[in-house]
C-alpha positions as CSV (number, residue, x, y, z in Angstrom):
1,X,-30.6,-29.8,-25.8
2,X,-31.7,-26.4,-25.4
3,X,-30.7,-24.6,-21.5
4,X,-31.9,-21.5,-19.9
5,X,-30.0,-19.2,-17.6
6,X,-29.5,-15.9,-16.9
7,X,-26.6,-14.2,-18.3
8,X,-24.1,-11.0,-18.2
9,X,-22.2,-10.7,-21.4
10,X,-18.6,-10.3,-20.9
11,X,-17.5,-9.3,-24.8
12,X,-18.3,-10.1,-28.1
13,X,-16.4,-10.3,-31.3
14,X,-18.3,-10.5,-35.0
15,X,-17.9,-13.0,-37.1
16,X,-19.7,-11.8,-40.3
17,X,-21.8,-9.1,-41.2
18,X,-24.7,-10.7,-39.7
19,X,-23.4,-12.5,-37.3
20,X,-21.1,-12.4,-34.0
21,X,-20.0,-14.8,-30.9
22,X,-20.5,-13.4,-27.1
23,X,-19.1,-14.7,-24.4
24,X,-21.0,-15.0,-21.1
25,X,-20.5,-14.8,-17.3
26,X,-24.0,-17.1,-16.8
27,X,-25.6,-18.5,-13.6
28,X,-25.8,-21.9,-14.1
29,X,-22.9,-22.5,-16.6
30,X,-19.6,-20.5,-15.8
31,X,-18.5,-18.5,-18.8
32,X,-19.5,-19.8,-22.2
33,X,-19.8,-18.5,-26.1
34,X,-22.6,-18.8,-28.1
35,X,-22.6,-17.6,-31.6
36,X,-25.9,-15.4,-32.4
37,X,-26.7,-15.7,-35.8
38,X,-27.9,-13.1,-37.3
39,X,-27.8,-10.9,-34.3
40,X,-26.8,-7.6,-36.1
41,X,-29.6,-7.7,-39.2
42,X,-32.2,-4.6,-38.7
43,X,-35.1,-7.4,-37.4
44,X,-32.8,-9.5,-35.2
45,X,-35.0,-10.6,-32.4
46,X,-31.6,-10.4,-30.2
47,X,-31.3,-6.6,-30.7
48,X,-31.7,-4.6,-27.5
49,X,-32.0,-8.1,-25.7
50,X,-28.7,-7.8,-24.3
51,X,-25.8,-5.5,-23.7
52,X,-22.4,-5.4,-21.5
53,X,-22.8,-4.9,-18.0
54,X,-27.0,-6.2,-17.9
55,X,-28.4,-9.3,-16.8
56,X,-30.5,-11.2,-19.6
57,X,-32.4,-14.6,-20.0
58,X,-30.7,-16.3,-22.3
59,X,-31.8,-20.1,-23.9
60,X,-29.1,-21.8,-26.1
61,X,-28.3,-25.0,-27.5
62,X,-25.7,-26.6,-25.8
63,X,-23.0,-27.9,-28.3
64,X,-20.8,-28.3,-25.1
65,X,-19.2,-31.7,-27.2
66,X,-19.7,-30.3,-30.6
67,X,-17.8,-26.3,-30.3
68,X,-19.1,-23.5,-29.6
69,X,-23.2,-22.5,-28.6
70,X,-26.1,-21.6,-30.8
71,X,-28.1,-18.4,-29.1
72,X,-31.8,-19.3,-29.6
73,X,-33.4,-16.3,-27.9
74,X,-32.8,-14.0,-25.0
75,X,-34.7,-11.4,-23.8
76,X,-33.6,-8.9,-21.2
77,X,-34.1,-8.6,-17.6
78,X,-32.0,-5.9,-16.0
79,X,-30.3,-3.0,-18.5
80,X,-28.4,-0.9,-15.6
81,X,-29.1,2.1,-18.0
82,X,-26.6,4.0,-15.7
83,X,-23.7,2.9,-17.6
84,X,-25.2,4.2,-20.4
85,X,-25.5,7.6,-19.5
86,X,-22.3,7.9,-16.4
87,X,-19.2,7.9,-18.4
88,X,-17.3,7.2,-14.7
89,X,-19.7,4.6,-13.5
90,X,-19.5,2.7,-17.1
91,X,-15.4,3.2,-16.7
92,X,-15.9,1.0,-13.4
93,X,-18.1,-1.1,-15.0
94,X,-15.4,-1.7,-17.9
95,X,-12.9,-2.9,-15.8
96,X,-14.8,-4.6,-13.4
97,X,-15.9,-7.4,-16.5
98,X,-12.5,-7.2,-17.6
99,X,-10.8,-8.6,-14.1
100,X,-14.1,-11.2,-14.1
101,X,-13.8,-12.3,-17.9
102,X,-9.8,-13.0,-17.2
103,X,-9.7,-14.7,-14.1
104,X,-13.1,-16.7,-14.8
105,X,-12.2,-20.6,-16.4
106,X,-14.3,-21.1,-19.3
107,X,-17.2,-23.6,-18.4
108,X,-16.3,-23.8,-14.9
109,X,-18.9,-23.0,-13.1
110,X,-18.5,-21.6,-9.5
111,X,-21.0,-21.1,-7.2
112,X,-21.7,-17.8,-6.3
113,X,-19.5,-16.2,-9.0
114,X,-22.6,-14.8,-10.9
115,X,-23.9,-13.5,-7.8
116,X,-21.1,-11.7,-7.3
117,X,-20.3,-10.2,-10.4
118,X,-24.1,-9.0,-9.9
119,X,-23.8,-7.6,-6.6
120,X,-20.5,-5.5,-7.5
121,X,-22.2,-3.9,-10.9
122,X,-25.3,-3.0,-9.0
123,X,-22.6,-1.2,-6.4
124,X,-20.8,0.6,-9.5
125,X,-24.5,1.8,-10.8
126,X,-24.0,3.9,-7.4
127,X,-21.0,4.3,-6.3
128,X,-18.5,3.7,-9.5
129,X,-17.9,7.3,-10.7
130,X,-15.5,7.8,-7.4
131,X,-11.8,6.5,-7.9
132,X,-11.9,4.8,-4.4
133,X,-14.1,2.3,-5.3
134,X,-11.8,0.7,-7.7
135,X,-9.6,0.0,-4.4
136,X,-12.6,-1.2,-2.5
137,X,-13.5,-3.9,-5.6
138,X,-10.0,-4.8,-5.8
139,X,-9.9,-5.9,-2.3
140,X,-13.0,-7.4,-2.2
141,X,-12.6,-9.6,-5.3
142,X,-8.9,-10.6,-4.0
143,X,-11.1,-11.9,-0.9
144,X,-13.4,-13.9,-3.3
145,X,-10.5,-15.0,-4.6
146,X,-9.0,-16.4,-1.8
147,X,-6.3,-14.4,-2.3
148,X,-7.0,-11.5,0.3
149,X,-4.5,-9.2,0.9
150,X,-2.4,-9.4,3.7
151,X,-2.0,-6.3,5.5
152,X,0.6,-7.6,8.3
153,X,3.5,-8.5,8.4
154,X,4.8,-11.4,11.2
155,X,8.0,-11.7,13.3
156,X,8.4,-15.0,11.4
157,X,8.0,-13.8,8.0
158,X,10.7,-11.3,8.9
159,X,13.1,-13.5,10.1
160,X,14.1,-10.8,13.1
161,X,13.6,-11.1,16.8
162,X,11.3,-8.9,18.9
163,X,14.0,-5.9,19.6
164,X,14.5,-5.6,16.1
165,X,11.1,-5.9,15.4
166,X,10.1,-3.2,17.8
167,X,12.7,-1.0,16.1
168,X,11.0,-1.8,13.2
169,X,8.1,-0.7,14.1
170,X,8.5,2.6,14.4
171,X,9.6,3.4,11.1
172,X,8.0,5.6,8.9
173,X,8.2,2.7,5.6
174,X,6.5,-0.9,4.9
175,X,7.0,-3.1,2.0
176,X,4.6,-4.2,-0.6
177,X,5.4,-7.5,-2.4
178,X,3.1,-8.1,-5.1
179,X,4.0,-11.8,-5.5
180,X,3.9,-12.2,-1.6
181,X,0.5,-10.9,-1.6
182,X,0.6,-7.8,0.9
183,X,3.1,-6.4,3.3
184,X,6.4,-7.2,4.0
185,X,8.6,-6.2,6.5
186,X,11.7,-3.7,4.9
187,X,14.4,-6.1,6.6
188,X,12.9,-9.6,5.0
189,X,12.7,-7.5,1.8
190,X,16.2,-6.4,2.0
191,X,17.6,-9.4,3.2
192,X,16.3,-11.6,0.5
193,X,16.2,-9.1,-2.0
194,X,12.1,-9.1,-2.8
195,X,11.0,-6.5,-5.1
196,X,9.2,-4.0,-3.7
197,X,7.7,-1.1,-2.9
198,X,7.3,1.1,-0.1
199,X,4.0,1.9,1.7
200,X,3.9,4.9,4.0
201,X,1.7,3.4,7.5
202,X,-1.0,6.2,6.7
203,X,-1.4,3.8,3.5
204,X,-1.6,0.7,5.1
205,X,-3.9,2.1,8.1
206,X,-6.2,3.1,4.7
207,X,-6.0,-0.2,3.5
208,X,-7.1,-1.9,6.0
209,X,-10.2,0.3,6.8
210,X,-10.9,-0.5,3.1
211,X,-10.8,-3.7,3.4
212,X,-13.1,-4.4,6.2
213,X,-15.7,-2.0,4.7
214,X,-18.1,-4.0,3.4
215,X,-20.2,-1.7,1.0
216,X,-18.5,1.3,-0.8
217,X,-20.7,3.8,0.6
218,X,-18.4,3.2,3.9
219,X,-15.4,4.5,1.8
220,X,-16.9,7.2,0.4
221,X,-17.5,9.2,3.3
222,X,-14.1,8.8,5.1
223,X,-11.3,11.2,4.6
224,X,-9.0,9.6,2.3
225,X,-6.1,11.4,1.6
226,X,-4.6,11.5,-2.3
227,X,-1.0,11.2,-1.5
228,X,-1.6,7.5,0.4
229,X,-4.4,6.6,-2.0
230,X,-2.0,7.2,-4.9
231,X,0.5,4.9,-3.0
232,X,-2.4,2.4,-2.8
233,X,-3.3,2.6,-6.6
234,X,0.3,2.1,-7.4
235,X,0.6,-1.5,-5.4
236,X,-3.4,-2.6,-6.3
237,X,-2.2,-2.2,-10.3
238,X,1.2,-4.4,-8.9
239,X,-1.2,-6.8,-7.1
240,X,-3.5,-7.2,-10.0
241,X,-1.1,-7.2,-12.3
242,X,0.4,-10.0,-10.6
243,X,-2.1,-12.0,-9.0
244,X,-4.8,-12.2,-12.1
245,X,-2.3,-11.7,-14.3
246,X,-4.2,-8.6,-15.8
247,X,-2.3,-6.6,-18.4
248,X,-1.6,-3.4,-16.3
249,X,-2.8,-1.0,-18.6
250,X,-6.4,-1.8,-18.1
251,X,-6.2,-0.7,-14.7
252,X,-3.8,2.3,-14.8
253,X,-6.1,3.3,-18.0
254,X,-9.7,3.1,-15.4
255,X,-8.0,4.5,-12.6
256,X,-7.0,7.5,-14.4
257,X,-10.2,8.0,-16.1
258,X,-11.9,7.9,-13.1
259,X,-9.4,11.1,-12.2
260,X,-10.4,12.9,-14.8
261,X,-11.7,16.5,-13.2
């Protein structure tokens, strides 16, 4: 049976010197391979029909019970040329398919996913080349994730009563948990011995205005100050790391090219 949907490769590997397998976020259809056969002769009918980080048509025959897809053709429908020509936008772009291509189950389709993944690389066409709009992705995928940060922490959580947490209050030092997904109080951390690490208030008051913007172009005009947004980068790499289970090198590695003067 041959099925049509649009597509966003997320990588490729070849297989021959003709041939190669890509692997797709798609609309209809999760994340799939097809093998393009093929695909890297001089009259391939597949060349310039797709790249990383654009949108294409793509037809294949589903060999969902036999192993892996046959490409029959594809032809292109959005190239986002920026990331061919903005070294920093294409850096966001990078990572961006690299958090969607590990955390997305392979033919488990998800409403809205594809959207999504859409939506975000249209933003990094824009706004990508700035460092703070890795944080403002990370926090937004976390919330399409269901697994928003959590920004406060609660009397209960902490275990302490409202004198102590008063006290508590007023001290200069929170607590990020990366495997309790957000803030911590310094007290439950202590007390149960939670790895952590502390999060000056300026950082968390960041945080939070970067998670309730809802385009990037919000983030980009506030002051954000490098010493709490270098605090912030340190626990998002944690949080990934953790949570998606993202080898913490791709991040630290985007995050500091993105720094690059």
């Amino acid at each position: 049976m041959i099925v049509k949907t649009p597509a966003i490769p997320l990588y490729w590997t070849d297989v021959s010197n003709t041939s190669r397998i890509v692997t797709w976020l798609t609309a209809h259809y999760g994340k799939l391979s097809t093998t393009i056969k093929g695909d890297q002769r001089k009259n391939s009918l597949f060349r310039g029909q797709y790249d990383l980080f654009s949108t294409s048509e793509l037809l294949f025959y589903d060999r969902t019970e036999r192993g892996t897809h046959i490409a029959k053709e594809c032809s292109m429908l959005h190239a986002r040329s920026v990331f061919r020509t903005d070294w920093r936008a294409c850096t966001s772009a990078g990572y961006i398919s690299a958090l969607f291509a590990k955390t997305t189950p392979r033919h488990g389709h998800e409403p809205g996913r594809f959207e999504f993944f859409e939506e975000i690389l249209g933003y990094a066409e824009e706004y990508g080349h700035d460092p703070a709009f890795l944080v403002w992705f990370d926090l937004k995928f976390a919330e399409f994730q269901g697994q928003q940060i959590l920004l406060e922490d609660s009397e209960q959580q902490s275990g302490v009563s409202s004198q102590e947490s008063e006290g508590r209050n007023k001290r200069t030092a929170k607590r990020f948990s990366a495997d309790h997904g957000g803030i911590i109080s310094p007290e439950y951390a202590k007390r149960f011995r939670i790895p952590s690490t502390p999060l000056a208030p300026e950082s968390v008051a960041l945080l939070k205005a970067l998670q309730q913007a809802d385009t990037p172009q919000e983030i980009l005009v506030a002051d954000c100050n490098p010493v709490y947004m270098a605090q912030i980068e340190r626990v998002l790499e944690k949080f990934v790391t953790h949570q998606f289970d993202l080898p913490p090198q791709v991040r630290k590695t985007a995050a500091a090219t993105l720094r690059i003067a």
